[in-house]
C-alpha angles and dihedrals in degrees: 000000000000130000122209107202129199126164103280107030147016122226112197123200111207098210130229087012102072099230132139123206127178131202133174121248103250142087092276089052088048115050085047084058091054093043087064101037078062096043097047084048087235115219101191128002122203122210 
């Protein structure tokens, strides 16, 4: 997995699974984010 972040939102690559997700860069965005980390059981996160 790795996360791109700008100022105003976080895309998130699921690797090898060739998924984008996209979340904005606030509280709101980032606790979803966090929502779905929890929920994929994330081994390793790249910023």
């Amino acid at each position: 997995m790795e996360i791109d972040i700008s100022k105003e939102k976080l895309d998130v690559d699921l690797c090898p699974r060739d998924e984008f997700l996209q979340f904005r860069n606030d509280e709101e965005g980032i606790d979803e984010l966090m929502e779905c980390l929890l929920s994929l059981s994330v081994a390793c996160v790249v910023i």
